[in-house]
Every structure is written in C-alpha cells, then in structure tokens.
Biopython code that builds the backbone (N, CA, C, O; Angstrom):
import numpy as np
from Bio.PDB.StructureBuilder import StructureBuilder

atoms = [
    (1, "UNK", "N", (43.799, -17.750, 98.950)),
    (1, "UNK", "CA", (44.287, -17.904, 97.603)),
    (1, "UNK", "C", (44.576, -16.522, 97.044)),
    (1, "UNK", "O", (43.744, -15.626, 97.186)),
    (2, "UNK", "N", (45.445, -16.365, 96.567)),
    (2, "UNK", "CA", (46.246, -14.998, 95.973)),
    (2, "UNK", "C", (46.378, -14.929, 94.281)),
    (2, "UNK", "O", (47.438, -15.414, 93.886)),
    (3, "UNK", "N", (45.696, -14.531, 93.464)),
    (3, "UNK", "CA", (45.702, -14.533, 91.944)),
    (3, "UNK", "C", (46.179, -13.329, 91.958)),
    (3, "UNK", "O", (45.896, -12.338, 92.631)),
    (4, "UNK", "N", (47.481, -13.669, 90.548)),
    (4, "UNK", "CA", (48.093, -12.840, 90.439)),
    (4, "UNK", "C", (48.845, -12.758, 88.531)),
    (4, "UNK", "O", (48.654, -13.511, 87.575)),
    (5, "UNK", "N", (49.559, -11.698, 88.650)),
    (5, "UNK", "CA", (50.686, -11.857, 87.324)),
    (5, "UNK", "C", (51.358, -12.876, 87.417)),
    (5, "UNK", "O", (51.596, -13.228, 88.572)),
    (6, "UNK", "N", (51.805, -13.561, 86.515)),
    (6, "UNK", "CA", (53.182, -14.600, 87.500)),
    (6, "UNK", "C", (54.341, -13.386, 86.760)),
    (6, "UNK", "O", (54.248, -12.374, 86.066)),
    (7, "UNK", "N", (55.390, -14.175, 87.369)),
    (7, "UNK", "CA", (57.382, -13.304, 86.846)),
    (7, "UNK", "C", (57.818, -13.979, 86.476)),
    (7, "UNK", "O", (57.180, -15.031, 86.451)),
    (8, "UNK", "N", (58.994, -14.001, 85.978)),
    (8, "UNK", "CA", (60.229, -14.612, 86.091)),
    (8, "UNK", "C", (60.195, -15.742, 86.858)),
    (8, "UNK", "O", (60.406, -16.823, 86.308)),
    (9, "UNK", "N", (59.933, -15.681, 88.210)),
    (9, "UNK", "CA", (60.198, -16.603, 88.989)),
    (9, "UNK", "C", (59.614, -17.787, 89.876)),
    (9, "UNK", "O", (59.917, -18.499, 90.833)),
    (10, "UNK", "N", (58.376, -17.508, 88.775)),
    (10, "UNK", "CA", (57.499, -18.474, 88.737)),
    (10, "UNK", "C", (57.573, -19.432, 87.447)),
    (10, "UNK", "O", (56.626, -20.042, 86.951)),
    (11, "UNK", "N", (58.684, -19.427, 87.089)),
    (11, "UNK", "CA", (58.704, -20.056, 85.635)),
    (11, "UNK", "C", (58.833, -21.792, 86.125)),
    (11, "UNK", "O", (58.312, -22.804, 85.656)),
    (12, "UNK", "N", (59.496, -21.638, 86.934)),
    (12, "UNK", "CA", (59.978, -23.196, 87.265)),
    (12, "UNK", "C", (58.981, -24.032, 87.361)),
    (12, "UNK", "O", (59.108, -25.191, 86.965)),
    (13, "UNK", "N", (57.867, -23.587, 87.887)),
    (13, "UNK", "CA", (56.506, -24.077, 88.561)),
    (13, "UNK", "C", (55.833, -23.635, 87.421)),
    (13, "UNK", "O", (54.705, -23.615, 87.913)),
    (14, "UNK", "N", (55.693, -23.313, 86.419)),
    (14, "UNK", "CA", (54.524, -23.202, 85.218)),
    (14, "UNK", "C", (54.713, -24.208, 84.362)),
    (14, "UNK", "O", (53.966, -24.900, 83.670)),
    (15, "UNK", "N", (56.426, -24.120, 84.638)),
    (15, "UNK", "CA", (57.095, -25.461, 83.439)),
    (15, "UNK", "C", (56.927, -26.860, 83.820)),
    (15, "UNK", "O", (56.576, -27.601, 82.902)),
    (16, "UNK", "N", (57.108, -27.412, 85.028)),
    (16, "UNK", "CA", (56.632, -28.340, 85.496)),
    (16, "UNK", "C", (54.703, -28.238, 85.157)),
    (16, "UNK", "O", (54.143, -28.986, 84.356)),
    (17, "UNK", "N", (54.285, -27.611, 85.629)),
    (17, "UNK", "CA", (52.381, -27.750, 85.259)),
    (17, "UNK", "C", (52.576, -28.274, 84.121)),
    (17, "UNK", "O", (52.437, -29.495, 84.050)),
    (18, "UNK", "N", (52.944, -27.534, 82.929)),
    (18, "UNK", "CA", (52.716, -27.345, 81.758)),
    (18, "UNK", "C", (52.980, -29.092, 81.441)),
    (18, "UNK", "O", (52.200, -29.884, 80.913)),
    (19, "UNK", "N", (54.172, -29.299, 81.899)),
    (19, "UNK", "CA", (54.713, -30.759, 81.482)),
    (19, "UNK", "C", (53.787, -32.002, 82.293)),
    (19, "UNK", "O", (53.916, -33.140, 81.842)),
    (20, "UNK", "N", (52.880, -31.798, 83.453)),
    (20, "UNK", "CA", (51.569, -32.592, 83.936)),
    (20, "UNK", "C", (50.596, -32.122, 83.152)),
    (20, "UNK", "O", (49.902, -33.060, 82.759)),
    (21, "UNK", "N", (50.159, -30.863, 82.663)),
    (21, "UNK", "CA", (49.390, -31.010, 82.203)),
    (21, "UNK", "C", (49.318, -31.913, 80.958)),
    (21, "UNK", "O", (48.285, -32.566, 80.809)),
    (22, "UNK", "N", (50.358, -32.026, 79.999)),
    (22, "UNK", "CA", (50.487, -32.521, 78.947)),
    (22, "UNK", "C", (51.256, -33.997, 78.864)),
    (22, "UNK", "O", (51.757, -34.446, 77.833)),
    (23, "UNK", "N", (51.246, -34.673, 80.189)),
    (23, "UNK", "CA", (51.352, -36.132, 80.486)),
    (23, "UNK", "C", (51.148, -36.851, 79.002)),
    (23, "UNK", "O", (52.132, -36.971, 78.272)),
    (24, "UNK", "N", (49.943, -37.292, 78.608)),
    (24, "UNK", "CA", (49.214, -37.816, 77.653)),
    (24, "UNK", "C", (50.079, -37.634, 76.397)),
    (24, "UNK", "O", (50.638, -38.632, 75.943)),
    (25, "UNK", "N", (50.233, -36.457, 75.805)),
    (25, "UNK", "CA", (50.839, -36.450, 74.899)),
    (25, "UNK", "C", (52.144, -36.652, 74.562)),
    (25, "UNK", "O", (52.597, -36.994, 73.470)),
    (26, "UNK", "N", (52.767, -36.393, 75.678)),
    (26, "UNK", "CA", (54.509, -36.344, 75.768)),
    (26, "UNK", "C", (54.809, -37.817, 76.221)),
    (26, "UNK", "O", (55.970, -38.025, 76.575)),
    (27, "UNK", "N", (53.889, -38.916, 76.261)),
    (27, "UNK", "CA", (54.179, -39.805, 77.112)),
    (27, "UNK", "C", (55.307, -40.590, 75.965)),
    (27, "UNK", "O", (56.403, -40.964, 76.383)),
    (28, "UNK", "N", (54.879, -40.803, 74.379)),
    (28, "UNK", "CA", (55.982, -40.947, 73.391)),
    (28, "UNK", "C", (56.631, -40.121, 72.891)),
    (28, "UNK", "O", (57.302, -40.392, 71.896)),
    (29, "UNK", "N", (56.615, -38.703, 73.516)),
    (29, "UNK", "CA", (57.386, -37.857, 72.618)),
    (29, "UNK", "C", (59.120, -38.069, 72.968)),
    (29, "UNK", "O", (59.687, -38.687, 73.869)),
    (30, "UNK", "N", (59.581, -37.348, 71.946)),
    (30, "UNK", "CA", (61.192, -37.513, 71.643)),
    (30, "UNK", "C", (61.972, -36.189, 72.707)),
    (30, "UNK", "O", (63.153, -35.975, 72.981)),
    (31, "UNK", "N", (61.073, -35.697, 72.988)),
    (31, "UNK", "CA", (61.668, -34.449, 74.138)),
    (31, "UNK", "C", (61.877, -34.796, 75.579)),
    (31, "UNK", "O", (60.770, -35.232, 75.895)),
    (32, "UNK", "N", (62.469, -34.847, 76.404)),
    (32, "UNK", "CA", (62.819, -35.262, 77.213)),
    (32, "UNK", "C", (62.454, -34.187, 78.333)),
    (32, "UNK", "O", (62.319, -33.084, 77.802)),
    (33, "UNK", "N", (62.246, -34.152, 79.751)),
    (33, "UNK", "CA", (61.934, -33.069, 80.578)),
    (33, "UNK", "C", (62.647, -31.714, 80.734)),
    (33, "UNK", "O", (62.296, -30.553, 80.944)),
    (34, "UNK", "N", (64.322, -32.669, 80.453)),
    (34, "UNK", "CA", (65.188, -31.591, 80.699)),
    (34, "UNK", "C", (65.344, -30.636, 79.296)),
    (34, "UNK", "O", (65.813, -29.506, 79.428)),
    (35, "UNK", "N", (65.002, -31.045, 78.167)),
    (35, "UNK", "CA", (64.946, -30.521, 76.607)),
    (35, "UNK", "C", (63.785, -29.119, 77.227)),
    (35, "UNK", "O", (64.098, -27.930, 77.277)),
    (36, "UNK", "N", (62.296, -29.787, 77.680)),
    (36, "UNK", "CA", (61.450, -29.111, 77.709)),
    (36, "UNK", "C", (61.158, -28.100, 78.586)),
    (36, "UNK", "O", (60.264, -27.274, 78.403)),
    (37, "UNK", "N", (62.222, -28.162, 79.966)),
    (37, "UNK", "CA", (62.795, -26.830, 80.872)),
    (37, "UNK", "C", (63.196, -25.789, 79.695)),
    (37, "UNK", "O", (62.528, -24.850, 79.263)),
    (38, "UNK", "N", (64.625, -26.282, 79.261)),
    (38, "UNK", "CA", (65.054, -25.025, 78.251)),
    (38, "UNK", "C", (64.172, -24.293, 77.620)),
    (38, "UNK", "O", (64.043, -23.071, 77.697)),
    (39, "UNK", "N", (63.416, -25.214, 76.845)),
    (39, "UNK", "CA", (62.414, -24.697, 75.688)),
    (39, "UNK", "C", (61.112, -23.942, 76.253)),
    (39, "UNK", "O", (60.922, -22.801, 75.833)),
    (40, "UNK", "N", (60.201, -24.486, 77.170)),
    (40, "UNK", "CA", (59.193, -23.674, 77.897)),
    (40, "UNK", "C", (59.995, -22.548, 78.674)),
    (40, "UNK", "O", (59.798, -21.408, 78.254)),
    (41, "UNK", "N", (60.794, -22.677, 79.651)),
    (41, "UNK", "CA", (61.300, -21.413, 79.890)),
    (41, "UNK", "C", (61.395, -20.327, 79.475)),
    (41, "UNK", "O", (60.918, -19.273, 79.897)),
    (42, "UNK", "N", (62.427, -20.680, 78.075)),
    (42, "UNK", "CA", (62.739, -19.461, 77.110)),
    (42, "UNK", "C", (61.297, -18.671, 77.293)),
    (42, "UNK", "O", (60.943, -17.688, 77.943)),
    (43, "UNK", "N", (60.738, -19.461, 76.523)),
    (43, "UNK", "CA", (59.313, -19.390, 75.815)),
    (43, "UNK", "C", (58.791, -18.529, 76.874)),
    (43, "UNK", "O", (58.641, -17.425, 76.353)),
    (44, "UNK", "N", (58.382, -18.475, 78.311)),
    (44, "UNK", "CA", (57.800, -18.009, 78.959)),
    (44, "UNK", "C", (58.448, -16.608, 79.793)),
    (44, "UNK", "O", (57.843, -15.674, 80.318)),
    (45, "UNK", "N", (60.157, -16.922, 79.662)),
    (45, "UNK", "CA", (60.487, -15.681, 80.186)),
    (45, "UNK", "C", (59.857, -14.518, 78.719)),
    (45, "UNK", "O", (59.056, -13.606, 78.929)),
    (46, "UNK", "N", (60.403, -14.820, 77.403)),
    (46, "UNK", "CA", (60.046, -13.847, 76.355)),
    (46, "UNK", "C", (58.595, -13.309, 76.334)),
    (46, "UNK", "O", (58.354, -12.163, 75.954)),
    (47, "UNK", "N", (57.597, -14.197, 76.768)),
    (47, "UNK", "CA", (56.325, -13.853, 77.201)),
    (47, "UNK", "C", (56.279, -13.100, 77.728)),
    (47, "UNK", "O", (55.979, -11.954, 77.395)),
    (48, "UNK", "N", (56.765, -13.790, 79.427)),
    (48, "UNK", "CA", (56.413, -12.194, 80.454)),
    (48, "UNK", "C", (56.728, -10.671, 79.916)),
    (48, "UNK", "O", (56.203, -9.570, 80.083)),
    (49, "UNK", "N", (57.996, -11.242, 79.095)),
    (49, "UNK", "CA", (59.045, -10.037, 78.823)),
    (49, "UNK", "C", (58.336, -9.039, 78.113)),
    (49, "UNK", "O", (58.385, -7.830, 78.341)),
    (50, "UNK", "N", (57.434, -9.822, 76.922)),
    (50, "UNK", "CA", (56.538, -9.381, 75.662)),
    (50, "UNK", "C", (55.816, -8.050, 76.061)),
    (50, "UNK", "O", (56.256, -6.995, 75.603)),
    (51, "UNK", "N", (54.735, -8.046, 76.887)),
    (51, "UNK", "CA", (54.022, -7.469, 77.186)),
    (51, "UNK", "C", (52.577, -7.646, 76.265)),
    (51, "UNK", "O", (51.511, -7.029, 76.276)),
    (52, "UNK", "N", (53.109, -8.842, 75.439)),
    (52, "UNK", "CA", (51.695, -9.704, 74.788)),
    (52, "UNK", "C", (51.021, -10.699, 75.517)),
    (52, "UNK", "O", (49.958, -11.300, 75.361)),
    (53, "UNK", "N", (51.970, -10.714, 76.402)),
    (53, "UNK", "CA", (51.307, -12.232, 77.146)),
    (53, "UNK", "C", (50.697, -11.597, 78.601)),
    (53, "UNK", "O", (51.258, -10.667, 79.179)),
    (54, "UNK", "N", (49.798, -12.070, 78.964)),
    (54, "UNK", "CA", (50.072, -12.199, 80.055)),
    (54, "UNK", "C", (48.999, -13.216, 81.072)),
    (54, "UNK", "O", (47.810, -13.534, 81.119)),
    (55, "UNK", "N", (50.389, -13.492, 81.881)),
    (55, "UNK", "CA", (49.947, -15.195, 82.586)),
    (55, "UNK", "C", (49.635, -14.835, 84.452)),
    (55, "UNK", "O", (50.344, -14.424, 85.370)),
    (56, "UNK", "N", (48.380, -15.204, 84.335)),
    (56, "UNK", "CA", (47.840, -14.798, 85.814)),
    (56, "UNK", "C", (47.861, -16.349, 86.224)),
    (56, "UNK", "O", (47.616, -17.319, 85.508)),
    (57, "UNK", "N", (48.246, -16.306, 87.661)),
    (57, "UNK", "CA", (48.743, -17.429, 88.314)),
    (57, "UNK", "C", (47.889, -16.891, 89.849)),
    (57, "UNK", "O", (47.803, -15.848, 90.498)),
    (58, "UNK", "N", (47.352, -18.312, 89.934)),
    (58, "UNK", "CA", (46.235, -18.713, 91.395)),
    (58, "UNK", "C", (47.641, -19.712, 92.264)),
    (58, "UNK", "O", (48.187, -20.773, 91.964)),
    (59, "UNK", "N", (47.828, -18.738, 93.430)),
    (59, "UNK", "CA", (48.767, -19.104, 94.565)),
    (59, "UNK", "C", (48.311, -19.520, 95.831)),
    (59, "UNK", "O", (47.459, -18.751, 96.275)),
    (60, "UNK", "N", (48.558, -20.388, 96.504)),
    (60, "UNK", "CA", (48.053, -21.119, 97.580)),
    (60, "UNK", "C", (49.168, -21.568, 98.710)),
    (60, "UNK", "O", (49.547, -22.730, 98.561)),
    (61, "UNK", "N", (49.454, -21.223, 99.242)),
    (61, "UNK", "CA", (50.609, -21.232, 100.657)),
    (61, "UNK", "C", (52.091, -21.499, 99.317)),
    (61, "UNK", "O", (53.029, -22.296, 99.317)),
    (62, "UNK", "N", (51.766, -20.645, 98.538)),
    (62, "UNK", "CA", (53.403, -20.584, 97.961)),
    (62, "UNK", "C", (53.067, -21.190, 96.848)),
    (62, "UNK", "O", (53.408, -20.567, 95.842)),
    (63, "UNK", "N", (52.491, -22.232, 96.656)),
    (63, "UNK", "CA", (52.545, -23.045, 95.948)),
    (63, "UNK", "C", (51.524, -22.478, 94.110)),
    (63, "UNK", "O", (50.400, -22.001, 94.265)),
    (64, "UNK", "N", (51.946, -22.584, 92.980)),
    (64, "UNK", "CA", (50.578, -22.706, 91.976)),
    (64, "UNK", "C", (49.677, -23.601, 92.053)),
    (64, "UNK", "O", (49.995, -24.742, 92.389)),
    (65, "UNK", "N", (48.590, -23.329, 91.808)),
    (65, "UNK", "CA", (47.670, -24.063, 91.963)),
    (65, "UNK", "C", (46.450, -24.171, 90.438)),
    (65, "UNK", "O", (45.506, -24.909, 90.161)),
    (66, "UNK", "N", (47.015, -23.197, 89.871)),
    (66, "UNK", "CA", (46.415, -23.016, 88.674)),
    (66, "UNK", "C", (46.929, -22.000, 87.625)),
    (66, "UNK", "O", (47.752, -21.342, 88.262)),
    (67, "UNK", "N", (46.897, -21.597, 86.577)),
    (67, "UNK", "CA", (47.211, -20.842, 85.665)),
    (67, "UNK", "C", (45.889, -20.762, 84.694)),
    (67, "UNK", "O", (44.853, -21.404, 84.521)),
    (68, "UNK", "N", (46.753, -19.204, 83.984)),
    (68, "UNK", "CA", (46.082, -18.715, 82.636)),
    (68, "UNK", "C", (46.419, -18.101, 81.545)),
    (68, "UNK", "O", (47.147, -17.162, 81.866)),
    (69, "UNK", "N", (46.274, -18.139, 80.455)),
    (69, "UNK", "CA", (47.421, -17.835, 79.415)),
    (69, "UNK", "C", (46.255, -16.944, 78.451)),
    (69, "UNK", "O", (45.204, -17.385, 77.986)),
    (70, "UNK", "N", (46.790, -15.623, 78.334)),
    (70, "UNK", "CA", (46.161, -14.685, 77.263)),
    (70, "UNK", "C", (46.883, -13.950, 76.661)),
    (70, "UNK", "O", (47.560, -13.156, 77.314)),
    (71, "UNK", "N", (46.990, -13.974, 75.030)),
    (71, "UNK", "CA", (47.923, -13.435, 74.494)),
    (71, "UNK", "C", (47.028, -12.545, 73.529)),
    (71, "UNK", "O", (45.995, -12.764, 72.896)),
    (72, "UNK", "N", (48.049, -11.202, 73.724)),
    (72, "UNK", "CA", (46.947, -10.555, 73.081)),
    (72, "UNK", "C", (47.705, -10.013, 71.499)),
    (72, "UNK", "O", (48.831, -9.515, 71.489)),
    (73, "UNK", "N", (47.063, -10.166, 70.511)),
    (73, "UNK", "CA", (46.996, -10.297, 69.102)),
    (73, "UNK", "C", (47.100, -8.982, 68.111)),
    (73, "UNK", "O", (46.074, -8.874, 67.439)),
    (74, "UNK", "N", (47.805, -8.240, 67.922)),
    (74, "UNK", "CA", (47.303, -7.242, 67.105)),
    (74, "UNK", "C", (46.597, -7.312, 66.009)),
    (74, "UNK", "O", (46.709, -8.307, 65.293)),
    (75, "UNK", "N", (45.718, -6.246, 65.665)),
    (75, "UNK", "CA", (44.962, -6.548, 64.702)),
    (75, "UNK", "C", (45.824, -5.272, 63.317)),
    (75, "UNK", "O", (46.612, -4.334, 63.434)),
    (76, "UNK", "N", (45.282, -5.776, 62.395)),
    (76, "UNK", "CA", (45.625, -4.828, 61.271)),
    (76, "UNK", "C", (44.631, -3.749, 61.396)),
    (76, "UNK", "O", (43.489, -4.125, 61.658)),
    (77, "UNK", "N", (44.836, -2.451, 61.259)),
    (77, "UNK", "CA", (43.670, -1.369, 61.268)),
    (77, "UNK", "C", (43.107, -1.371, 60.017)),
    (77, "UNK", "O", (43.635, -1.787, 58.985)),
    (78, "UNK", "N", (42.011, -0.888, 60.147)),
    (78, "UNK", "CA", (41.078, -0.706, 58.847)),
    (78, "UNK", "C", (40.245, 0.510, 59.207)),
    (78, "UNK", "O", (39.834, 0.701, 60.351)),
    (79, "UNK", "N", (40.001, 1.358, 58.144)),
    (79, "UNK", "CA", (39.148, 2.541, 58.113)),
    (79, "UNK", "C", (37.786, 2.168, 58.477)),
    (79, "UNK", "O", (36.983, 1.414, 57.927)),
    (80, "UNK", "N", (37.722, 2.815, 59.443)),
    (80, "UNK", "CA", (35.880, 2.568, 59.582)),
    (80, "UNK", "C", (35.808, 1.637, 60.679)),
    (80, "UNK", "O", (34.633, 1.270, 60.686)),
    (81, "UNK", "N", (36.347, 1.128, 61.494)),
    (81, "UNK", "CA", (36.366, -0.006, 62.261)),
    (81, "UNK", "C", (36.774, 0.459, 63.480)),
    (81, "UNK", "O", (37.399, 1.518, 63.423)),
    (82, "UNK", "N", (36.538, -0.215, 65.033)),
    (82, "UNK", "CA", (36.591, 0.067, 66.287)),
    (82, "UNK", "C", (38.210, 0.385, 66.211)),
    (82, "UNK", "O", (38.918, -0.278, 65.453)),
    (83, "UNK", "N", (38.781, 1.474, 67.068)),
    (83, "UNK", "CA", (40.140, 1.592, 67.392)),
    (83, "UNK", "C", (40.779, 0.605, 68.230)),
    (83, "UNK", "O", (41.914, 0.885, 68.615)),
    (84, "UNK", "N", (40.243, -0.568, 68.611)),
    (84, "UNK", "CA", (40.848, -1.308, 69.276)),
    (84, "UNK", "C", (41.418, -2.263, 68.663)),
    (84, "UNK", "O", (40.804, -3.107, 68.009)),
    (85, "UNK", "N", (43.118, -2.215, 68.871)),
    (85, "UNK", "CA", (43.660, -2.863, 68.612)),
    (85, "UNK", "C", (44.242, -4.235, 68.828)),
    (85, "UNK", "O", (45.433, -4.456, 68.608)),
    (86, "UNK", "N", (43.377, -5.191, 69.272)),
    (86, "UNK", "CA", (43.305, -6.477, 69.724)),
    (86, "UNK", "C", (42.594, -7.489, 69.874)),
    (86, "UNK", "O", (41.411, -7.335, 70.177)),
    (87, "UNK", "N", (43.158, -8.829, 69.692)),
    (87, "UNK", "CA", (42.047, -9.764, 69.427)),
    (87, "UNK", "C", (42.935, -10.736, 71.302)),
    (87, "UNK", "O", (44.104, -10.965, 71.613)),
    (88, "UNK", "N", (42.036, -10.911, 71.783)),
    (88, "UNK", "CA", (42.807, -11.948, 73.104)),
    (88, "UNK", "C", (42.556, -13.508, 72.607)),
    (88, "UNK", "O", (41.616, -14.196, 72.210)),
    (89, "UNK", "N", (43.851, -13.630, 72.850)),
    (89, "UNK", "CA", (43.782, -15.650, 72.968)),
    (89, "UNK", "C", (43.732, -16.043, 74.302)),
    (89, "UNK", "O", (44.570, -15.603, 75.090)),
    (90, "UNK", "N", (42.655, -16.996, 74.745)),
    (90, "UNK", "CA", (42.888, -17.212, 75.981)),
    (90, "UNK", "C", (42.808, -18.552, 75.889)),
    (90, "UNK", "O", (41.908, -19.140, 75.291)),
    (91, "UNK", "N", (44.216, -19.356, 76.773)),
    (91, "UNK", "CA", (44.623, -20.647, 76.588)),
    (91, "UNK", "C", (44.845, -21.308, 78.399)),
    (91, "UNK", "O", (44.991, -20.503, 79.319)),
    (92, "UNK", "N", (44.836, -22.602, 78.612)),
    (92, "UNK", "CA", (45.188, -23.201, 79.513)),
    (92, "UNK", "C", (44.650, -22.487, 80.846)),
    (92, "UNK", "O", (45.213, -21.975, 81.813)),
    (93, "UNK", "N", (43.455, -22.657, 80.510)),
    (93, "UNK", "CA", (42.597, -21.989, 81.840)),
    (93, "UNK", "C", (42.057, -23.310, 82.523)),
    (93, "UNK", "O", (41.373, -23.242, 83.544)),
]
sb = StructureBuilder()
sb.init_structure("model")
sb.init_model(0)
sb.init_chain("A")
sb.init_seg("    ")
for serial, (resi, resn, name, xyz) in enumerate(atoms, 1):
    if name == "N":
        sb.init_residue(resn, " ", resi, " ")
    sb.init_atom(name, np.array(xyz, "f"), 0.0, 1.0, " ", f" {name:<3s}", serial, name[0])
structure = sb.get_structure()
C-alpha cells in the first residue's frame, strides 16, 4: 500500500468515492452523477491547486483505496498569541 498526495489525476477516482461515499444522501437528490463530475472536479482540481488543501490518498495495485481531506484555515493574528498561522480541518478520513 502506497500513501500519498493525490494530483490532478487522481481526481476521477476521488469523484467517484466521494459520490459512494455519499450514496444515502444523493439517493433523492436533484444532481445527477454527470452534474457532480463537473462540480467535485472543479472543486478538487482548485484544492490541489490551493495549497490549502491537501488530500493524501492510500493506493493499492493502482487502485484508491481510501482518502483524506485537510484543509488548512488561516487564522487572524493577534498580539500575544502563538505565530502559527493555522487551524487544520480534517474531513473524510
């Protein structure tokens, strides 16, 4: 098993997960698979692109096998307070 960044070109295969993972909810929704390619795509190339996101992907003879989503948050500075500038979201682990 190979954990890694995902790219670009792992988008195809995050977008499909994303759309099993969320079976349940989409089962009445008004979005259709092919609506939700466009839309997660975008969404995930601007991610990688961000350098806010970033999505580590568990690989198995080629294939995903899992994902992880952490976006990291700027914080407002304040006098007197740690220099670190970030709060992490960590989603779909």
């Amino acid at each position: 098993m190979l954990v890694r960044l995902a790219t670009s070109e792992d988008i195809p295969q995050l977008v499909q997960m994303r759309w099993d993972f969320s079976e349940e909810e989409h089962a009445n929704n008004v979005v259709t698979f092919e609506e939700f390619i466009q839309i997660c795509s975008e969404f995930l190339l601007k991610a990688i692109q961000s350098g806010d996101w970033y999505i580590w992907i568990a690989e198995f003879d080629g294939s995903l096998v899992s994902h992880m989503y952490l976006q990291l948050i700027h914080k407002v500075p304040r006098p007197g307070k740690s220099s670190d500038p970030y709060y992490g979201y960590v989603t779909n682990v």
